[in-house]
FINU-700142 format. One line per 8 residues: their letters; for each residue z, y, x of N, C-alpha, C. Coordinates in Angstrom, 3 decimals, m for minus. Atoms other than C-alpha are relative to their C-alpha. Example, Ala and Ser with C-alpha at 12.3 -4.5 7.8 and 13.67 -1.06 7.14 Angstrom:
! residues 2
AS	0.000,m1.190,0.890,7.800,m4.500,12.300,0.000,1.200,0.900; m0.060,m1.190,m0.820,7.140,m1.060,13.670,0.730,1.090,m0.770
//
This chain:
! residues 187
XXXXXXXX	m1.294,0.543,0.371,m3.440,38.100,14.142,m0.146,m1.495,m0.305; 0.595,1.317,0.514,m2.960,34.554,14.181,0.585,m0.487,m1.409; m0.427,1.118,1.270,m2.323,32.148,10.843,1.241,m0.589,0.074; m0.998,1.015,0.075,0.500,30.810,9.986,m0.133,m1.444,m0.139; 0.576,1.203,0.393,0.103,26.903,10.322,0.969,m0.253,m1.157; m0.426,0.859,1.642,0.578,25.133,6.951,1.021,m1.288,0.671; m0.660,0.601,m0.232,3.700,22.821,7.417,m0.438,m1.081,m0.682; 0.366,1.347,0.180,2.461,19.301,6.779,1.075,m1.235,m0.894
XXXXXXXX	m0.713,0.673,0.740,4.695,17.433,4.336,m0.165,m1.926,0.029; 0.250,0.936,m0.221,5.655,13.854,5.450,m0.239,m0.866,m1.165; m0.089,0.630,1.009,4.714,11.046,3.296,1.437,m1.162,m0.501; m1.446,0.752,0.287,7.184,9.270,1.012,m0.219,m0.911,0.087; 0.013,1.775,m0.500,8.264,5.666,1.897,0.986,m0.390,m0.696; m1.087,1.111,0.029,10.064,3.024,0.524,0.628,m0.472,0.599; m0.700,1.039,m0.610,12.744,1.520,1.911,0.257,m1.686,m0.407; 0.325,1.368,0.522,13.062,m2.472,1.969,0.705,m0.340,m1.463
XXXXXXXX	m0.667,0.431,1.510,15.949,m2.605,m1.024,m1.028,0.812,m1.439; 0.853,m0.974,1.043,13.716,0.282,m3.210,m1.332,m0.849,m0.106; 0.964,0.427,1.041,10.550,m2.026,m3.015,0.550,m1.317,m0.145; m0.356,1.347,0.782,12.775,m5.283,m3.728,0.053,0.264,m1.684; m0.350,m0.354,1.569,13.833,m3.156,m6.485,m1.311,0.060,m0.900; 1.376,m0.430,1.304,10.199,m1.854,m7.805,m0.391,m1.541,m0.294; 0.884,1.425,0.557,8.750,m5.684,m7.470,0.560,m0.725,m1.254; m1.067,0.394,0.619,12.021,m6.681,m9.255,m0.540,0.292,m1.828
XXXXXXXX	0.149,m0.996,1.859,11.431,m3.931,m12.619,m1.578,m0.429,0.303; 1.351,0.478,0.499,7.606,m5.254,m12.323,m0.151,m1.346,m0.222; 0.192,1.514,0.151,8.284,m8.775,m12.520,m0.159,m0.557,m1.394; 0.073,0.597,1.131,8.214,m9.508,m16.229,m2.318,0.317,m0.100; 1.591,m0.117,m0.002,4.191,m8.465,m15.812,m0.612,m1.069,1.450; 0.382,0.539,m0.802,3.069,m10.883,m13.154,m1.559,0.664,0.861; 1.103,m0.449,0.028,m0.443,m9.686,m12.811,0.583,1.740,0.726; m0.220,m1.064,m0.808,1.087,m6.086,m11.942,1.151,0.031,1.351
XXXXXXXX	m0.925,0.173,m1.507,3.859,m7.511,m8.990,m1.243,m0.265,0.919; 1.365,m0.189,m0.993,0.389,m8.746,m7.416,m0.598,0.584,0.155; 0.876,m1.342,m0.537,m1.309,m5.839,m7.576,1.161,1.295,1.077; m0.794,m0.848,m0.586,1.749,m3.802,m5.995,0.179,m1.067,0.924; m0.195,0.329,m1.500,2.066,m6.382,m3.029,m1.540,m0.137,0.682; 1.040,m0.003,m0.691,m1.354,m6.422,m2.633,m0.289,1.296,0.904; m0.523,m0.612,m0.509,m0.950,m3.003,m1.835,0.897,0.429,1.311; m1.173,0.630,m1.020,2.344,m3.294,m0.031,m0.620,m0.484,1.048
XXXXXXXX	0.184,0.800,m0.717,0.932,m5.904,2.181,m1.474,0.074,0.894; 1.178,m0.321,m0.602,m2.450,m4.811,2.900,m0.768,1.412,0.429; 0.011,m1.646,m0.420,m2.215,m0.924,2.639,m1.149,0.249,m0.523; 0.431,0.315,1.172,m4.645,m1.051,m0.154,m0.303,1.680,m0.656; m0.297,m1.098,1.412,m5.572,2.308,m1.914,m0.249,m0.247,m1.284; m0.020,1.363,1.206,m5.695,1.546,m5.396,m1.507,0.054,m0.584; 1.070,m0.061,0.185,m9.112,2.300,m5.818,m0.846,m1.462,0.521; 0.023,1.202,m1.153,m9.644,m0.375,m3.331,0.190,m1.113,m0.536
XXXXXXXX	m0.387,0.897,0.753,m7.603,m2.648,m4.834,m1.011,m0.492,m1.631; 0.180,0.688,1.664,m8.758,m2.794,m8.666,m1.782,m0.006,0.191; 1.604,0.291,m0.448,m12.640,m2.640,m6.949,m0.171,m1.277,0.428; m0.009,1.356,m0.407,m11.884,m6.191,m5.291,m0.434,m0.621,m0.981; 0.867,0.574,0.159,m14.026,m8.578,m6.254,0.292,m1.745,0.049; 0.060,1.234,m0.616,m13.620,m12.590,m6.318,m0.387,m0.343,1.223; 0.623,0.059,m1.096,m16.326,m12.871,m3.862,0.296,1.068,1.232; m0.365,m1.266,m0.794,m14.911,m9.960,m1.751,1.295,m1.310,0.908
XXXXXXXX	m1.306,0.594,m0.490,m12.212,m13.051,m0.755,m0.074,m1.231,0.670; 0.012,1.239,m0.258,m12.458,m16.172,1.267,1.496,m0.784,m0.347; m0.546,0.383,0.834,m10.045,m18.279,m1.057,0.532,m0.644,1.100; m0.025,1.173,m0.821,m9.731,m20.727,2.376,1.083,0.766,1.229; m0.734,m0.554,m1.507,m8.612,m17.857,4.882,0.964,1.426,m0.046; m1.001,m1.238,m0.143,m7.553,m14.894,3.202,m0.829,1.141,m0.134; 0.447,m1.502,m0.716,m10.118,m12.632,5.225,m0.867,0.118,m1.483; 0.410,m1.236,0.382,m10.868,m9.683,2.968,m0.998,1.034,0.132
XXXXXXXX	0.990,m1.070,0.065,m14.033,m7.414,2.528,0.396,1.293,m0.764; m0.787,m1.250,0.987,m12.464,m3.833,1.085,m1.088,0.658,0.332; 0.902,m1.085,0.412,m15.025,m1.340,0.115,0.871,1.096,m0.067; m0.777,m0.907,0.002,m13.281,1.843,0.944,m0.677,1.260,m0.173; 0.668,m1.262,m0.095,m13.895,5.658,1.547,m1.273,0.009,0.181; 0.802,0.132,m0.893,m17.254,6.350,2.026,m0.647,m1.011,0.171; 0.199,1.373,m0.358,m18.401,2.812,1.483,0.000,m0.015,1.410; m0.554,0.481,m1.521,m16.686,1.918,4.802,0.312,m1.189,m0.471
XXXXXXXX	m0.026,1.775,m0.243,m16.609,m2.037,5.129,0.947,m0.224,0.887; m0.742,1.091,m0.598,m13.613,m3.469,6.400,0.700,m1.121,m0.300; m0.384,1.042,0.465,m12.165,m6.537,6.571,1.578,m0.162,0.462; m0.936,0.150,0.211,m8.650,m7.461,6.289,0.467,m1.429,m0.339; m0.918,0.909,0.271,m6.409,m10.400,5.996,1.445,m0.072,m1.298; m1.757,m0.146,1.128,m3.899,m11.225,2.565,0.351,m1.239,0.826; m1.482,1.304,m0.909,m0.803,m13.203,4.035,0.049,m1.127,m0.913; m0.355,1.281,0.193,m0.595,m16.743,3.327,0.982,m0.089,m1.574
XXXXXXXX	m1.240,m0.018,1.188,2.384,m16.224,0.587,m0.388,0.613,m1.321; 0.840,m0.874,1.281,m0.064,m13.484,m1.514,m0.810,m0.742,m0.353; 0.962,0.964,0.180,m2.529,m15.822,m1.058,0.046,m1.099,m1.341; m0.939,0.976,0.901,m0.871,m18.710,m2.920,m0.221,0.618,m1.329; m0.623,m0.893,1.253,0.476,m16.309,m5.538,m1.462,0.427,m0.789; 1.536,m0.307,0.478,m3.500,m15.245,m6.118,m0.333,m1.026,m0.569; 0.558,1.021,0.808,m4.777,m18.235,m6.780,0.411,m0.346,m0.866; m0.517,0.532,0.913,m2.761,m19.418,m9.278,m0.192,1.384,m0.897
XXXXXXXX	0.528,m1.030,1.043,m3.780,m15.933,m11.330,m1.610,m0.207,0.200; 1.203,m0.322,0.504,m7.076,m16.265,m10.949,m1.093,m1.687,m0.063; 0.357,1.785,0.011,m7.904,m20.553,m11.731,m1.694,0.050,m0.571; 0.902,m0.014,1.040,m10.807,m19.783,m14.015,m1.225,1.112,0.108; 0.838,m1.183,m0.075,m12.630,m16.525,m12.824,m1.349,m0.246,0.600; 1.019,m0.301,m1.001,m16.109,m15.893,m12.028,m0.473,0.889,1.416; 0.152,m0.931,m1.365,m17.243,m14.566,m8.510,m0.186,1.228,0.015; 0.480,m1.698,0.140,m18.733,m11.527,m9.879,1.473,1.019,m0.890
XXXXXXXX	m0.810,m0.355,0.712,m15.719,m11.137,m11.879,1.376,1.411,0.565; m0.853,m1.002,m0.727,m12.952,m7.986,m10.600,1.480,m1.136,m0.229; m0.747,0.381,m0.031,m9.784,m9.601,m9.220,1.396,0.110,m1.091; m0.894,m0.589,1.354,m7.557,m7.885,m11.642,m0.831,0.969,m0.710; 1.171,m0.011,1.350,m9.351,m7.566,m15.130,1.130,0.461,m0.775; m0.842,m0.335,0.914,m8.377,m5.821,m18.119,m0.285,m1.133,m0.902; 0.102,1.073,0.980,m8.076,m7.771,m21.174,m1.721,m0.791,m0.121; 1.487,0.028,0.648,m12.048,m7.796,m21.778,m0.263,m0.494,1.186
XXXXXXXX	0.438,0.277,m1.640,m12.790,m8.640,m17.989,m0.448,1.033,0.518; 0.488,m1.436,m0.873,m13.515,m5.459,m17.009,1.043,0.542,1.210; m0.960,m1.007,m1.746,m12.039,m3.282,m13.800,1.188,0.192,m0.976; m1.204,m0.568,0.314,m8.541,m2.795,m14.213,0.176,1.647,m0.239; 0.005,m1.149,m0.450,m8.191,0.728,m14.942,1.429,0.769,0.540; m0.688,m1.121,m0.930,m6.435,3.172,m12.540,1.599,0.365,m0.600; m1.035,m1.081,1.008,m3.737,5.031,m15.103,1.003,m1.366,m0.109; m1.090,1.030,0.442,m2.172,1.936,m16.179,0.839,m0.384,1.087
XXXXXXXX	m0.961,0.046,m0.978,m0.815,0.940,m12.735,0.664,1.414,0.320; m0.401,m0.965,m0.285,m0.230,4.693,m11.930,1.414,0.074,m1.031; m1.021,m0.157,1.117,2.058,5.156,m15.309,0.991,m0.736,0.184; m1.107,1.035,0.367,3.781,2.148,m14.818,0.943,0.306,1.177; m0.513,m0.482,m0.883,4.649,3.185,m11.375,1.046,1.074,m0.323; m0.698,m1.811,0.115,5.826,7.071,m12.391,1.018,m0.712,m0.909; m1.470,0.612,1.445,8.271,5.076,m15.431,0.799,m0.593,0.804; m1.215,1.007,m1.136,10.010,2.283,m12.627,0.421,1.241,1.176
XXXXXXXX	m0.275,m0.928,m0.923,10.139,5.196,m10.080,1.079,0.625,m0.557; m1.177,m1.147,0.918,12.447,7.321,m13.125,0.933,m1.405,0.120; m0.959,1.164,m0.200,14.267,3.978,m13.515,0.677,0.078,1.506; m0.933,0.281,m1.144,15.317,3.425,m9.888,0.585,1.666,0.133; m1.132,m1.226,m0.326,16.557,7.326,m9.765,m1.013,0.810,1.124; 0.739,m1.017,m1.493,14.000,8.529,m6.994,m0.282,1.405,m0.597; m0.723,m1.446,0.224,14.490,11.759,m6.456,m1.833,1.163,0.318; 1.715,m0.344,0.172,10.179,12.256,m6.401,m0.239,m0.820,m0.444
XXXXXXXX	0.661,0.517,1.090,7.484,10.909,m8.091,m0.603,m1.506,0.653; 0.734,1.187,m0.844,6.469,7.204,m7.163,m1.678,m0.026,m0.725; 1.410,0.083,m0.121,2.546,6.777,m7.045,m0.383,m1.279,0.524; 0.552,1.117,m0.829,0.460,4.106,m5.906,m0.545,0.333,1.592; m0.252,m0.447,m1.364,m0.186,5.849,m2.616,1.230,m0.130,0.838; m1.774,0.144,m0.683,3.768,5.474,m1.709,m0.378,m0.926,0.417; 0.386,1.302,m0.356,2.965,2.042,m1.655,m0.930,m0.201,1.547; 0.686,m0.554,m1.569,0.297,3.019,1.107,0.888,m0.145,1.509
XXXXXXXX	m0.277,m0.703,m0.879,1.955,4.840,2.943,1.309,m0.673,0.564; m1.050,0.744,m0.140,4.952,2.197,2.904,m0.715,m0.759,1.263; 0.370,0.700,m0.913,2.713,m0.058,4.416,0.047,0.095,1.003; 0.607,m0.452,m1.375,1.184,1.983,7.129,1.452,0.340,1.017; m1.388,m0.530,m0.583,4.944,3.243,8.132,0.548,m1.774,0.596; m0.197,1.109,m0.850,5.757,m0.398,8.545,m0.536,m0.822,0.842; 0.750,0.436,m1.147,3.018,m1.614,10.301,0.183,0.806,1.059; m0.423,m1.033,m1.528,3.426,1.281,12.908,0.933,m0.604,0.507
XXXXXXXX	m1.394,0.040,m0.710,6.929,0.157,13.277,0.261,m1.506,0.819; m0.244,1.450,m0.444,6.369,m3.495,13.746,m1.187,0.066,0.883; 1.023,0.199,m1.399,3.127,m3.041,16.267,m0.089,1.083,0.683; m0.288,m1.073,m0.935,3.884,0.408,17.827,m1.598,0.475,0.571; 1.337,m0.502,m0.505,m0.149,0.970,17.814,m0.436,0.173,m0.976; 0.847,m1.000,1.079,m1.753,3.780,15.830,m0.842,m0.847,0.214; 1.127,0.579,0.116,m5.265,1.953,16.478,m0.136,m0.734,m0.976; 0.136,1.432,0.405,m4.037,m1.049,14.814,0.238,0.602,m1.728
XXXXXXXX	m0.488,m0.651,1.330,m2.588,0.988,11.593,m1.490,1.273,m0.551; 1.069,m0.684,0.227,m5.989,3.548,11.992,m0.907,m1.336,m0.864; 1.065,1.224,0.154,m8.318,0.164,11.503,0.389,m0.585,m1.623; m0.336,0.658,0.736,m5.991,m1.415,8.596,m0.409,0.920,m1.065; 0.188,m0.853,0.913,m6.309,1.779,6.708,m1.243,0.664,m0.187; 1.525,m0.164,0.408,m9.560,2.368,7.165,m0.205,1.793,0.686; 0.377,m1.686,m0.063,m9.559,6.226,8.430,m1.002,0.069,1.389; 0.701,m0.255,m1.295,m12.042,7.639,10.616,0.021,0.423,1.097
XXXXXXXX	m0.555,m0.973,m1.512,m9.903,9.950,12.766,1.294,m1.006,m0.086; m1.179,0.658,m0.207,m7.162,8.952,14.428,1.056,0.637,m0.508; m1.017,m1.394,0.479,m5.572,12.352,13.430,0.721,m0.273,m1.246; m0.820,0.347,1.532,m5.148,11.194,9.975,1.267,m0.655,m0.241; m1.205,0.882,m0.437,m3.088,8.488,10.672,1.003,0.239,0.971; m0.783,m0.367,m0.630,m1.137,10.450,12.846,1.368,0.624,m0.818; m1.082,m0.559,0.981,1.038,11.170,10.133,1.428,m0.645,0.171; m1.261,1.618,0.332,3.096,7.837,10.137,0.751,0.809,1.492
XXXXXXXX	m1.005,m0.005,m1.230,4.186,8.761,13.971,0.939,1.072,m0.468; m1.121,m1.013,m0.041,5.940,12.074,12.971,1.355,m1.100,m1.246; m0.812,0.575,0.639,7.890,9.581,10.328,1.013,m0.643,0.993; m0.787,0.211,m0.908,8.915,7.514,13.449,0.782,1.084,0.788; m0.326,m1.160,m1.054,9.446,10.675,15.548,1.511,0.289,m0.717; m1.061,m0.476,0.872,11.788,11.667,12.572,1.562,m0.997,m0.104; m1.150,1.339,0.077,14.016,8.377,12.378,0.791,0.091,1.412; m0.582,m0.279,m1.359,14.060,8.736,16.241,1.556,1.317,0.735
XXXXXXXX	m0.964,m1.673,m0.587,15.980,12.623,16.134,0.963,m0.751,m1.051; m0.699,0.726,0.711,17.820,10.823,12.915,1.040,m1.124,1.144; m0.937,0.755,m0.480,19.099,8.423,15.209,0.708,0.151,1.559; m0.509,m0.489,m1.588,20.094,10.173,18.418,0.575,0.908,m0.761; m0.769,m0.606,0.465,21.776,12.400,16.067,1.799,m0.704,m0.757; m1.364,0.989,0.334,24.069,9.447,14.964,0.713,m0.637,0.813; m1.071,0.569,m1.348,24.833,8.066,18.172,0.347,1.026,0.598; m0.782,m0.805,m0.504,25.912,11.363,19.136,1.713,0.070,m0.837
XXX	m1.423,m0.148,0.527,28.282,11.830,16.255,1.104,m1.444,0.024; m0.917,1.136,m0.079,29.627,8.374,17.109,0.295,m0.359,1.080; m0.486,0.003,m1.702,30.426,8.931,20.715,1.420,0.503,m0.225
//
């Protein structure tokens, strides 16, 4: 007898007004809007993130060394505009130092961005739980959409199969029946 396959639950995404809104309710913390576009912008897990390193950064170009799954080594690009916004938080730091430090200079820890997330998530009304993975998975959904190549969204995110990242397409796939369902009812 065969198995029933396990139905695969897509991941949740932000839309563009929902993360104007989250950056918006994080803006009185400066230090935590840059850690959520770093995210955002680089597709970042947050492990990833609060592991970054001064020296993990060429200050000149951007390009990125992320220590990921698996110590997997890739490199990555922050955009010109994050860039900026970095430097001016971090004027004074040593190389060995973690990009975002708790008070003491130590690793940022984990919980504190998570919490702050799950509290602005109840604020905007979402109807699930926001995480620092959303953020992810925001990314990867918009990079798909703006370069139309899994490879390029496999590589950014670091996964080893392609399968993994095959997630994001059923999101497109989904928007696609979404929207041949609207130009029907508007014929």
């Amino acid at each position: 007898m065969a198995k029933k396959r396990k139905t695969q639950r897509l991941p949740q995404v932000l839309s563009e007004d929902q993360r104007k809104k989250l950056l918006k309710l994080l803006s009185p913390n400066n230090r935590d809007v840059l850690f959520a576009q770093l995210i955002f912008d680089m597709g970042l897990r947050i492990s990833e993130a609060t592991n970054l390193r001064m020296r993990d950064i060429d200050w000149t170009t951007g390009r990125t060394i992320v220590l990921g799954k698996g110590n997997k080594i890739r490199y990555l690009g922050i955009p010109e505009g994050l860039l900026k916004k970095l430097k001016k938080l971090v004027t004074k730091k040593n190389p060995e130092e973690f990009l975002f430090s708790s008070w003491n200079n130590r690793k940022m820890d984990n919980s504190h961005f998570r919490r702050k997330l799950g509290i602005i998530g109840r604020r905007m009304g979402l109807p699930w739980h926001l995480h620092p993975h959303v953020l992810r998975h925001t990314f990867a959904t918009d990079l798909l959409r703006a370069t139309n190549n899994l490879r390029i969204v496999q590589a950014a995110l670091g996964h080893s199969s392609i399968a993994t990242t095959q997630i994001y397409t059923h999101i497109t796939e989904t928007e696609l029946v979404d929207a041949i369902q609207l130009l029907s009812k508007n014929r």
